[in-house]
N, C-alpha and C positions, 0 to 999 in steps of 0.2 A: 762503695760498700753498703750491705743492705742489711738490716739486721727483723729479724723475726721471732716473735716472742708467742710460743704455746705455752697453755697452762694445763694441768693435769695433774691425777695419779691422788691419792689420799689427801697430802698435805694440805693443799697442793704444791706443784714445783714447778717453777720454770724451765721451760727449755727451750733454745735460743739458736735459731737458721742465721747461720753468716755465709755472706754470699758477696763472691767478688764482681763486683759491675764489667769490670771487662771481658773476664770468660769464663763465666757464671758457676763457676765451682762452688759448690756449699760445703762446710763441715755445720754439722747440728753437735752443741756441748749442752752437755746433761740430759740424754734421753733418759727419763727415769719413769717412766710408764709406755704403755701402748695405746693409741689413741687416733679413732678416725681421722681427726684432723692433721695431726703429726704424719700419718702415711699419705695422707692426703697433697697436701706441703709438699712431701720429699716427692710424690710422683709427676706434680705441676713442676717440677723444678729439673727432672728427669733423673732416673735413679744413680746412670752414669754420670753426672755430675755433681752425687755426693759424694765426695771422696774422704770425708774427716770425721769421727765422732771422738767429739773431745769432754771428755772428764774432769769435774775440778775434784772429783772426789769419789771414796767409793762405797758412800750409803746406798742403799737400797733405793731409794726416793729420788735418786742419779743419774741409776744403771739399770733399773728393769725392761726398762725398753731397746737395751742395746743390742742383745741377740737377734730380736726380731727386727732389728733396723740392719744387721748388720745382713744377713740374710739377704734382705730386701736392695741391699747396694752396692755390700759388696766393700764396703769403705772401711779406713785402716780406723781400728780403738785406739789412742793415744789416755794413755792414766801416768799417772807423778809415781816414780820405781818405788817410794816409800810405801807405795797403796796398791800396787800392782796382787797380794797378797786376799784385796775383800774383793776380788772378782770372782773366786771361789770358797771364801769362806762364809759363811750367812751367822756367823757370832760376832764377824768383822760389819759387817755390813747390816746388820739387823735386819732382814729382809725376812724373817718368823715373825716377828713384830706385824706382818701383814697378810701372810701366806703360811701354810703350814709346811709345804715344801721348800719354802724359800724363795730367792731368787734363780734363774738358771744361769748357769754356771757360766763362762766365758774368757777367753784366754784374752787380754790385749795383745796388738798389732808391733806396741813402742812403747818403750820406757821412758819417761819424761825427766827430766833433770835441770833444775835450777838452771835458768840464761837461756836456754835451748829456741829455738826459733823452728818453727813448723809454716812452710809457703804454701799458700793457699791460695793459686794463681798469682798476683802481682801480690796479695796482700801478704805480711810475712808478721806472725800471732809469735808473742813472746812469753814465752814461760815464766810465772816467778813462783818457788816455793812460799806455799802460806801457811806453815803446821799450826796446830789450835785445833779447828773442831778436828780434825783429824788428824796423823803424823805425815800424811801427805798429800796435805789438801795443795790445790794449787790455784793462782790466778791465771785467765790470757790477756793478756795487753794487746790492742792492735789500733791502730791509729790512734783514735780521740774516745774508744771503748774501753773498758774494764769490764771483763765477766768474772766475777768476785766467789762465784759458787756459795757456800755455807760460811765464808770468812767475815764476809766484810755487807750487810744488809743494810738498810735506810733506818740512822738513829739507834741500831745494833751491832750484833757481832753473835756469830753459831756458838752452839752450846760445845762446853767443854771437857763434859759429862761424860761422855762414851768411849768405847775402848779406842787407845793410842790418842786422845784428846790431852790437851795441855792448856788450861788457862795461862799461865807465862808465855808459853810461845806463840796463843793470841793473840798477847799483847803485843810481843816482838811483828806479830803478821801483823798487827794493826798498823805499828809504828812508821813498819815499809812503806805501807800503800800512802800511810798521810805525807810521808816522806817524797813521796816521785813527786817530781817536775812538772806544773804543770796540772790542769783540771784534767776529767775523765767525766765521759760518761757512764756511770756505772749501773748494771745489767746484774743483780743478787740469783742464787738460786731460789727465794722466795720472795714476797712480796710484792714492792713498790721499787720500779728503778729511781736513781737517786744521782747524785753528782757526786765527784770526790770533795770538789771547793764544801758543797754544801755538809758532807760530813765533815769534816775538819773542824769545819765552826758548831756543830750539833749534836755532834755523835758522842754520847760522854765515855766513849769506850775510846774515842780518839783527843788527842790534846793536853789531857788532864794526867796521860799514864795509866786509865782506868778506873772505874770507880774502886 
């Protein structure tokens, strides 16, 4: 398993090429801009062998890049059914915030649901619902990763400000992840990648119940 990390778009925001060593399938989760390097990436990898673009959520900062990824390969949109809703709305996804048109518009492939398991050649990525910054934000699990999107950052946690956000349910998404079994390594849609062992013990959004 190979994992690949672009940076991009205002914030900026990560977005993250997972690729199976054995027969080389990629999904990219959080295209949220368009960006040489990003098309660049998916064409060294061959476009037939994108076949995933996976969402943990549906801000603007997530998803503007998906149209023109999806174009470009052809590969299924996978978003959490909760959220299925800001791929066309731009007051759900804040995408005026940066564009006066918005973001463009886009139907997803698949409806995501809580446990759900998506194969990715050998590798097989686990769904967990993480509502808080959004009502359907979600994490992927897959081996010894965590791609956390807007939930779960290094020494943070996403804002719980914006429409369909829930600081309690947050907390509940906090709780989960310090809860699983086991370290990760964890892969934020912004910032610094981080450990799960090492949030548990630092993160004061984790442990304490919150500030």
């Amino acid at each position: 398993m190979k994992v690949t990390r672009i940076t991009g778009g205002p914030l900026p925001t990560n977005c993250y090429i997972l690729t199976d060593d054995e027969t080389g399938l990629s999904a990219v989760i959080d295209p949220g801009f368009e960006d040489p390097k990003l098309t660049q990436a998916v064409l060294s990898l061959g476009t037939e062998n994108v076949s995933a673009i996976l969402l943990t959520h549906g801000h603007f900062d997530h998803i503007m890049g998906v149209s023109s990824l999806k174009r470009l390969t052809g590969a299924k949109i996978y978003i959490y059914s909760d959220d299925m809703l800001f791929t066309g709305d731009n007051s759900l996804n804040l995408s005026t915030m940066v564009s006066p048109m918005g973001s463009e518009p886009f139907t997803a492939d698949v409806s995501l649901n809580d446990g759900d398991v998506i194969e990715l050649g050998s590798l097989k990525i686990r769904v967990m619902h993480t509502p808080g910054h959004t009502i359907g934000s979600c994490c992927y699990l897959v081996e010894d990763a965590l791609f956390s999107g807007d939930t779960l950052m290094k020494c943070s946690c996403g804002r719980t400000d914006f429409p369909t956000g829930s600081y309690p349910q947050m907390m509940d998404s906090l709780k989960k992840l310090e809860n699983l079994e086991g370290d990760f390594h964890v892969y934020p849609g912004h910032e610094w990648e981080t450990t799960l062992e090492y949030e548990r013990k630092n993160n004061p959004y984790m442990g304490n119940g919150g500030l």
